[in-house]
C-alpha positions in Angstrom: 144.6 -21.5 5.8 142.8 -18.8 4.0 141.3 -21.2 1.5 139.8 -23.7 3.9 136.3 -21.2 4.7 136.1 -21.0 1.3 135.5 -24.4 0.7 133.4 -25.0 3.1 130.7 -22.0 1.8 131.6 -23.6 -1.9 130.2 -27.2 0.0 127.4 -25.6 1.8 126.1 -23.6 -0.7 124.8 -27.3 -2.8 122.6 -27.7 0.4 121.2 -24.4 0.4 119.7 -24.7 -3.3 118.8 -28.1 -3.1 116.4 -26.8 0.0 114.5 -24.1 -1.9 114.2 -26.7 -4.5 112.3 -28.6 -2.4 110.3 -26.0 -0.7 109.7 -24.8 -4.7 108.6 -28.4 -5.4 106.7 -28.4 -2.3 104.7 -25.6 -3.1 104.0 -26.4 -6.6 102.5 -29.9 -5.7 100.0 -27.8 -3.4 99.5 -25.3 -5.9 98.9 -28.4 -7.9 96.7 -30.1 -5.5 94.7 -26.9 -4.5 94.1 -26.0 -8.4 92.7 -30.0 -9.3 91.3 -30.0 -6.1 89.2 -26.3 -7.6 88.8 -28.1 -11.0 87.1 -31.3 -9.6 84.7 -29.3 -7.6 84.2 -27.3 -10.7 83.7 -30.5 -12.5 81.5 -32.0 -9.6 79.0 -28.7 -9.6 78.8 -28.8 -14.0 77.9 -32.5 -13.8 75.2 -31.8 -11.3 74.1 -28.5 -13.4 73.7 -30.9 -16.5 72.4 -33.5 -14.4 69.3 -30.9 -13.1 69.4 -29.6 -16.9 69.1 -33.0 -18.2 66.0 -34.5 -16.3 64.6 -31.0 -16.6 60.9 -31.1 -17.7 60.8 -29.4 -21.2 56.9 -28.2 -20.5 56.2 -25.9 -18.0 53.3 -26.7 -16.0 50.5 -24.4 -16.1 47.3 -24.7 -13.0 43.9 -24.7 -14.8 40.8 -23.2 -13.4 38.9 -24.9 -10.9 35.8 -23.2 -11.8 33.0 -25.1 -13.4 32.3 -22.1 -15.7 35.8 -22.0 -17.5 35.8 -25.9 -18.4 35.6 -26.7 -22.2 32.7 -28.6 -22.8 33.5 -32.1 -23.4 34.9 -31.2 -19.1 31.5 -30.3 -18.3 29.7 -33.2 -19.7 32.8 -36.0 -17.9 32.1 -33.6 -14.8 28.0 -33.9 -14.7 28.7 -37.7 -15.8 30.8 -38.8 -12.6 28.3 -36.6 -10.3 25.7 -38.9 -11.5 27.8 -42.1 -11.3 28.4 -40.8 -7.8 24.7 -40.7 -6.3 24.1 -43.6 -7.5 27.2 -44.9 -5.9 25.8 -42.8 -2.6 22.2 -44.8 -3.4 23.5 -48.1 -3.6 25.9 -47.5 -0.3 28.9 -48.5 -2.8 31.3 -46.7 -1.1 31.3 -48.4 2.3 30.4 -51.4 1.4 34.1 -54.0 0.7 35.0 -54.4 -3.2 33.7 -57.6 -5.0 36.4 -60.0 -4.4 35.1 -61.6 -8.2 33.1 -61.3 -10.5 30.6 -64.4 -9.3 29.4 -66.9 -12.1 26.1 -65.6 -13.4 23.4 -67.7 -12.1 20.9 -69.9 -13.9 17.5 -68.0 -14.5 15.2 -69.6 -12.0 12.3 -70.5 -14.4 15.2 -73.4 -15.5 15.7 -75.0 -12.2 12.9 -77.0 -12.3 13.4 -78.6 -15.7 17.1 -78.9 -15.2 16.7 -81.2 -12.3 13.8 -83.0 -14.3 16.1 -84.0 -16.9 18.8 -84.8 -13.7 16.3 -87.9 -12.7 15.1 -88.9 -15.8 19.0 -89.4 -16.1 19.5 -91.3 -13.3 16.5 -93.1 -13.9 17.6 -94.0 -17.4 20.6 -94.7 -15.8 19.4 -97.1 -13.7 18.0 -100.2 -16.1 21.9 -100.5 -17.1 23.4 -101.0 -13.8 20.9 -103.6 -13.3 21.8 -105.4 -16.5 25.5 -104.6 -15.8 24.6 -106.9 -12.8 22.6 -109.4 -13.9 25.6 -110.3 -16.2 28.0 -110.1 -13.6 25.3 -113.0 -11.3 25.1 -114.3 -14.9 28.9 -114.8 -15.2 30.0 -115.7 -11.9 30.4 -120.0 -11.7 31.7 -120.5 -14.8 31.2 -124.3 -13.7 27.2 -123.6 -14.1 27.7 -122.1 -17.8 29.8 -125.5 -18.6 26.8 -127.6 -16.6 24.1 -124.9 -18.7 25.5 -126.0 -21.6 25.4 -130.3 -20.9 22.2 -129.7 -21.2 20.8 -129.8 -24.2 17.1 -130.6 -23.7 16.5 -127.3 -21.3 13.3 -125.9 -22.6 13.8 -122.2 -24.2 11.1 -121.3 -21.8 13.9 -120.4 -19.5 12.4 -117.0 -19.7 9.8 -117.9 -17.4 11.2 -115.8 -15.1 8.5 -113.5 -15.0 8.3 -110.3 -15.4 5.9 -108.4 -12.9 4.4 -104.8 -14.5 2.0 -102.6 -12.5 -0.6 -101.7 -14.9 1.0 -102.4 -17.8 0.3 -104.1 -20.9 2.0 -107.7 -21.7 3.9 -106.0 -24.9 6.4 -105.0 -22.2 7.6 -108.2 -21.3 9.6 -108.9 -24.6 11.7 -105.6 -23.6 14.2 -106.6 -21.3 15.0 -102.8 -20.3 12.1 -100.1 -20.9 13.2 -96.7 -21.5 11.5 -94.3 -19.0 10.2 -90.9 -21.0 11.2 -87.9 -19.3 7.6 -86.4 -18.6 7.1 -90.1 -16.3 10.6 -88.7 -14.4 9.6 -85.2 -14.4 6.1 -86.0 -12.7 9.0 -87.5 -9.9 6.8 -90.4 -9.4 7.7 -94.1 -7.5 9.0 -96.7 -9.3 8.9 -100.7 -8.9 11.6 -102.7 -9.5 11.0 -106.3 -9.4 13.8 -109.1 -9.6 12.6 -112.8 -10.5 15.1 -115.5 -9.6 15.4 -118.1 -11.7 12.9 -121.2 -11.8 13.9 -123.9 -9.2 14.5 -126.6 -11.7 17.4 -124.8 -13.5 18.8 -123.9 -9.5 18.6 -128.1 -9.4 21.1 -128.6 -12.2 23.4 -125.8 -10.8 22.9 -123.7 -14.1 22.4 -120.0 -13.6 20.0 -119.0 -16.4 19.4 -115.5 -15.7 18.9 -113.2 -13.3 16.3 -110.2 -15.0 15.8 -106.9 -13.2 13.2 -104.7 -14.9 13.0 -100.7 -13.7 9.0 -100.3 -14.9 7.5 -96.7 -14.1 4.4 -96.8 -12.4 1.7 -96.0 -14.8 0.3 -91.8 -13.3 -1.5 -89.4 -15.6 0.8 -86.6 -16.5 -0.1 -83.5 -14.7 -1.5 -80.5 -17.0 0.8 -77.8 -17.0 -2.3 -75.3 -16.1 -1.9 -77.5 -12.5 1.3 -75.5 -11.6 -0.4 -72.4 -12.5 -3.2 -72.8 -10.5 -1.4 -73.1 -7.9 -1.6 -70.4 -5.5 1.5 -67.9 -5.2 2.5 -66.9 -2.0 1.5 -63.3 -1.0 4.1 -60.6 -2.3 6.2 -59.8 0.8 6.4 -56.0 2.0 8.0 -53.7 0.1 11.1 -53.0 1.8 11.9 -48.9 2.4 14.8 -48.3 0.6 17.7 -46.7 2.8 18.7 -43.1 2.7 21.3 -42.7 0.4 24.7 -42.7 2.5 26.9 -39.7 3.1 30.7 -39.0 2.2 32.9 -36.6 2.7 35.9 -36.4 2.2 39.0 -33.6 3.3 35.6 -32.3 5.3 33.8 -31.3 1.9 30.8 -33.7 1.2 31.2 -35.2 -2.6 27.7 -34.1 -3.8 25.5 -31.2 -2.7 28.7 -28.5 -1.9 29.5 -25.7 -3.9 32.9 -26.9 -3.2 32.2 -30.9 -4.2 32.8 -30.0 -7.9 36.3 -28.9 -7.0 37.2 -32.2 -5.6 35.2 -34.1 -8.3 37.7 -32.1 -10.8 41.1 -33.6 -9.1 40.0 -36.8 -9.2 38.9 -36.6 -13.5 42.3 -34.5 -14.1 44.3 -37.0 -12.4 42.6 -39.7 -14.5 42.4 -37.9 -18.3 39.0 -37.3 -17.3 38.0 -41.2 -17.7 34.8 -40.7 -16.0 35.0 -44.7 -14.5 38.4 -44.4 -13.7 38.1 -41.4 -11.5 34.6 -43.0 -10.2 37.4 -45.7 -9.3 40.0 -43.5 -8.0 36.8 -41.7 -5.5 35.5 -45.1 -4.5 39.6 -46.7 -3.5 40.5 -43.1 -1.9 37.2 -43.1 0.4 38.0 -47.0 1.6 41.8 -45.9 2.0 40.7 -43.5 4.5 38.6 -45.4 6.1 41.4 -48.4 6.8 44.1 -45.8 7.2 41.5 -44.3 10.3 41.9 -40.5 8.9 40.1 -39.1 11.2 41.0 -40.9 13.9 44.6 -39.9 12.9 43.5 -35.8 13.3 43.0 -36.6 16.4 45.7 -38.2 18.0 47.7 -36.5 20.3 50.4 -39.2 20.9 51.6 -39.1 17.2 51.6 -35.5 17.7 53.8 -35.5 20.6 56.3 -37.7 19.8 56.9 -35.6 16.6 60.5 -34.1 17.8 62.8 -31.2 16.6 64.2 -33.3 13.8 61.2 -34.3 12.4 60.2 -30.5 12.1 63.1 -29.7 10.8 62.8 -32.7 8.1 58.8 -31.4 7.1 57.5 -28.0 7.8 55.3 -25.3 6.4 56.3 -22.0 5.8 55.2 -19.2 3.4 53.6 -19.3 0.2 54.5 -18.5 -3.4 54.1 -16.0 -6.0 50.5 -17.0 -6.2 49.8 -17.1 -3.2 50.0 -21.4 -2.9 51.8 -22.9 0.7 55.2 -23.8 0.2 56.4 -27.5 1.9 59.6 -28.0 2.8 60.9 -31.5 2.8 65.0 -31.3 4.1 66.3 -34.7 3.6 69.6 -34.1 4.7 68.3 -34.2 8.3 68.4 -38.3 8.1 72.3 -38.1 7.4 72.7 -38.1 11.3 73.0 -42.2 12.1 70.7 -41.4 15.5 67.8 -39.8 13.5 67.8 -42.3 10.7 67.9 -44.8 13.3 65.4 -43.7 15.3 63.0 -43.2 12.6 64.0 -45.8 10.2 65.3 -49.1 12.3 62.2 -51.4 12.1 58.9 -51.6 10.7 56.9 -50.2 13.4 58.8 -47.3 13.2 58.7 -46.7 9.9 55.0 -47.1 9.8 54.3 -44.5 13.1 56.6 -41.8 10.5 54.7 -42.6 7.6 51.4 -42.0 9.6 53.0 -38.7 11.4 53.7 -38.0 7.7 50.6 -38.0 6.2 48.8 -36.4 9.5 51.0 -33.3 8.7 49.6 -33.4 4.6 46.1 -33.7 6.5 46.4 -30.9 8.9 47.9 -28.6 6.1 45.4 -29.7 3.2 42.1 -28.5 5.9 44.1 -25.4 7.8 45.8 -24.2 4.7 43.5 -24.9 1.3 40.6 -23.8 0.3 38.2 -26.2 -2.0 36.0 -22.6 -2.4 35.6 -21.8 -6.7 38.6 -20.2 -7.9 40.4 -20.5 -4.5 43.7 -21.6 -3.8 43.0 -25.4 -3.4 47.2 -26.8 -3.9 50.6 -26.4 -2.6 54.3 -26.0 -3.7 56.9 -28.4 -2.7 60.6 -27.5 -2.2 62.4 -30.8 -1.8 65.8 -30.0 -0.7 68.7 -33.4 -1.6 71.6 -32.2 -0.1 72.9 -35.0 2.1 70.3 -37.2 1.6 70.2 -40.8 2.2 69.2 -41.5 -1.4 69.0 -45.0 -2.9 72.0 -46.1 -0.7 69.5 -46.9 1.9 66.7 -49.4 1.2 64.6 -48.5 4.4 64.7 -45.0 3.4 63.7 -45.9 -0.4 61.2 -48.2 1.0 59.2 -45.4 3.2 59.5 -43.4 0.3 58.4 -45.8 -2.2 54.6 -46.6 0.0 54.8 -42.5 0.8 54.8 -41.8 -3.1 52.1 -44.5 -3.7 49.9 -43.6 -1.1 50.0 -39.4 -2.4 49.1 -40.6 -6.3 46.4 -43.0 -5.3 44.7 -40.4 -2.7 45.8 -37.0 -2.9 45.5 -36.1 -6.8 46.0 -33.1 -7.9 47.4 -31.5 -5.0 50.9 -30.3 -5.7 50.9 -26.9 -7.9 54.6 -27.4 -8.4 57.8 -29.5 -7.3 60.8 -27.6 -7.0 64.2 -29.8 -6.5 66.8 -28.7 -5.6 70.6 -29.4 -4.6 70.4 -31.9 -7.1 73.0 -34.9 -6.7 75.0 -36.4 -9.6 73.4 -39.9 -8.4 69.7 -38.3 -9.0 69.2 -39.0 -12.5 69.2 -42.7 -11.9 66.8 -42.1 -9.5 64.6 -40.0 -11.7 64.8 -42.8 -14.3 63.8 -45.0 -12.0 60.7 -43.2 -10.8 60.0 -41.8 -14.0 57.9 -44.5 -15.9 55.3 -44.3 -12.9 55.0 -40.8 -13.5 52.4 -39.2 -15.9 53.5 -36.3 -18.3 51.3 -34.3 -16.4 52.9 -34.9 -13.4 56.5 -34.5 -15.4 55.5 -30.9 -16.2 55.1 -30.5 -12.5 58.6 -30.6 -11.7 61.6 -28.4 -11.3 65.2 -29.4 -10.9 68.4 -27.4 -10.1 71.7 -28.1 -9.0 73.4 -26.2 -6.0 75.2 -23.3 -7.5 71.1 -22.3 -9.1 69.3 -23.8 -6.0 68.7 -20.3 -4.5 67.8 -18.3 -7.7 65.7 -21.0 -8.8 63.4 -21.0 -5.8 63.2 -17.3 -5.8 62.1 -17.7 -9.8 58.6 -19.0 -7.8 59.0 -17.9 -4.4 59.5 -14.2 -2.6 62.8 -13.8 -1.2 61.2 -12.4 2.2 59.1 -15.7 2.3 62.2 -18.5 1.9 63.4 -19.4 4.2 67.2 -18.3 5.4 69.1 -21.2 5.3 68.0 -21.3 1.5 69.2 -18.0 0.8 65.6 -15.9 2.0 65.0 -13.2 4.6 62.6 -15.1 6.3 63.3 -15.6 9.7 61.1 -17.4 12.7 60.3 -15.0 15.8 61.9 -11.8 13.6 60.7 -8.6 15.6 62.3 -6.3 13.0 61.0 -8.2 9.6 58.2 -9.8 8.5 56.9 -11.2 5.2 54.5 -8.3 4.8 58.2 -6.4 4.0 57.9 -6.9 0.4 61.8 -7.5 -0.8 62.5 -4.8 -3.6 64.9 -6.4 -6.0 67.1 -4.3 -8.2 69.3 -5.3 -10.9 73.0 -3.3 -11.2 74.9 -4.0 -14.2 78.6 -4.0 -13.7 80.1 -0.7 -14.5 77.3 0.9 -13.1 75.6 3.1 -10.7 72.2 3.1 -8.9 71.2 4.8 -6.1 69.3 3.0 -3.3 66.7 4.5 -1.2 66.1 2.7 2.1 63.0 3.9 4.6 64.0 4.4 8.0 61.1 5.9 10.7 62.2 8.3 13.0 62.3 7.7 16.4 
């Protein structure tokens, strides 16, 4: 009886250990799971630190002077070139009047005209004696019973040819030519001719033969007119000069192109975005100005509806705030904000709402480029662009990639030279596909623009170019909207502490 409890422990204890086995098990698949889960995160965040290092730009971008007086010298002569090519643009009212459609067919010079159509009717006139003859032996060949009849007869006198031939004015020689050539000088005097048919006699009509039927084109005998005739003729008094118009006036961002102390500094955007190819950026200035004008600019500045209808998401998608080291405004473009399916609907679904955003779009640019730069010498005349990926749409989309395709075609091809620096961060794996995409379209000068970084470096890489108490804090800054304690005139004091260190921190307080 004793034995029996013991067993039942010997059969329980089996249970007992397989249960901690699988509790051990257990745990180390979630130890498992938790440690690959850590690795492919780590893996995810390296692939998108080499992806940011990868498409990197290797040349750091570096703003030139906007002053005339630090150009090199083959700048200053491309500079005074377009500002010549552009009053006599203003002169000629090129830049508001529509583009050539093609280059038209240049015209005859108008001393040829008259001999040109000269020869025309001498031509036709020429012309003419064959289709007669082409006729005359059709009449001739018509009854082919006559010709057999025509040729019965054998004692028909050769005089057949008395069908005569009637010439105004002109000697008898011509009746042995069946055709008479008409000289061109008789064509270009444009004079009447007579053209006389003769039937055959009435004998030959009796024995059904059809001898001949003889049309002769004869010119009627004129005295060629002198050539002093057509001068003496009197010319027609000179009309009225005709006062040239004022020469028109553009302006453009509000600065006028010529005549400004602040034109040259416009001229200069347009010849660095162009190499300084004096006729291309002449182009660039004459397809910007008509852009504008379709587009309705100004008309866009001022209307209130667009502004209206601009809701909390879209200022949280674009918005100004602060500026960088030097002092240019910083953009913020959050991308992310289009993950939600209502807001990409609502701005996305069809074309005409795509088309109001784009428009709302460049408005804000607009606003910011007159309230914000300044075209002044040596002013601040750009701005800095943070362009934040996390959670964006990307390529996945195509009426997302669409907007942004005519957006990023409309800012080359009218706003050059505006953007001091792009800074990109958050930086997706999918993004260098993206960047190879866009990349051919992209000058080296626009390259050396850029900045990339992934999301572990998204924060210290905007501070490498922006003040901590000027970010923003949702991308790691101190700056804060309606902040009663802090403000961006609280310079950030940054200190470096090694590990294994010690460093003393003095922080101001006022007394109260």
């Amino acid at each position: 009886m004793a034995e029996e409890p013991q067993s039942t422990a010997t059969a329980e204890a089996p249970v007992a250990t397989d249960t901690k086995v699988e509790e051990a098990v257990v745990e180390a698949k979630a130890a498992t799971a938790t440690e690959e889960t850590k690795v492919e995160e780590v893996v995810v965040e390296k692939k998108e630190e080499v992806v940011a290092e990868e498409i990197a730009s290797s040349v750091s971008f570096k703003e030139e002077s906007n002053r005339v007086a630090d150009l090199e010298d083959p700048e200053k002569k491309a500079l005074e070139e377009l500002k010549q090519l552009v009053q006599e643009a203003l002169n000629k009212h090129e830049f508001t009047a529509p583009p050539p459609a093609a280059d038209p067919a240049p015209a005859p010079p108008a001393e040829s005209e008259e001999p040109a159509k000269a020869e025309a009717e001498a031509a036709a006139v020429t012309e003419e004696p064959a289709k007669v003859e082409a006729e005359a032996v059709a009449v001739t060949e018509e009854p082919p019973k006559a010709e057999a009849e025509a040729v019965a007869v054998t004692e028909e006198p050769p005089k057949a040819e008395a069908a005569a031939v009637v010439v105004t004015e002109e000697p008898p020689k011509a009746e042995a030519e069946a055709t008479v050539e008409v000289p061109a000088a008789a064509a270009a005097a444009e004079k009447p001719v007579e053209v006389v048919v003769v039937e055959a006699p009435a004998a030959a009509a009796e024995e059904k033969t059809v001898e001949a039927i003889e049309e002769t084109v004869v010119p009627v005998a004129a005295p060629e007119a002198p050539a002093a005739a057509v001068e003496e003729t009197p010319a027609p008094p000179a009309a009225a000069e005709v006062e040239a118009p004022p020469p028109e006036e553009v302006s453009i961002w509000g600065v006028p192109l010529l005549g400004d102390e602040r034109s040259d500094v416009i001229l200069l955007k347009f010849l660095r975005a162009r190499d300084f190819k004096v006729k291309d950026a002449l182009a660039m200035i004459k397809s910007a100005v008509r852009w504008r004008k379709e587009f309705g600019i100004e008309e866009l500045l001022g209307d209130a509806d667009l502004e209206a209808a601009a809701d909390a998401d879209l200022q949280k998608a674009v918005f100004m705030q602060g500026v960088d080291r030097e002092g240019h405004p910083v953009c913020y473009n959050t991308f992310g904000v289009f993950q939600d399916k209502e807001v990409y609907a609502k701005v996305f679904a069809d074309e005409e709402k795509r088309q109001r955003f784009l428009r709302w779009r460049i408005r804000f640019l607009e606003k910011g480029i007159r309230e914000l730069l300044d075209f002044n010498p040596g002013a601040v005349c750009t701005m800095v662009q943070v362009n934040d990926l996390k959670n964006s749409p990307g390529f996945f989309k195509r009426e997302f990639v669409q907007v942004t395709d005519k957006a990023i075609t409309i800012l080359s091809d009218n706003y050059p030279e505006f953007i001091a620096r792009q800074v990109v961060i958050n930086v997706p794996w999918w993004y260098l596909a993206f960047n190879r995409m866009i990349s051919p379209f992209l000058t080296q000068r626009s390259k050396s623009k850029f900045v990339y970084a992934g999301p572990s470096k998204s924060a210290e890489t905007i501070f490498r170019y922006i003040a901590p108490e000027q970010v923003p804090v949702q991308y790691g800054g101190l700056s804060k909207e309606n902040d009663a304690d802090f403000s961006t005139a609280d310079v950030v004091t940054d200190v470096t502490i090694k590990p294994g260190t010690k460093h003393t921190v003095e922080i101001p307080v006022s007394e109260v």
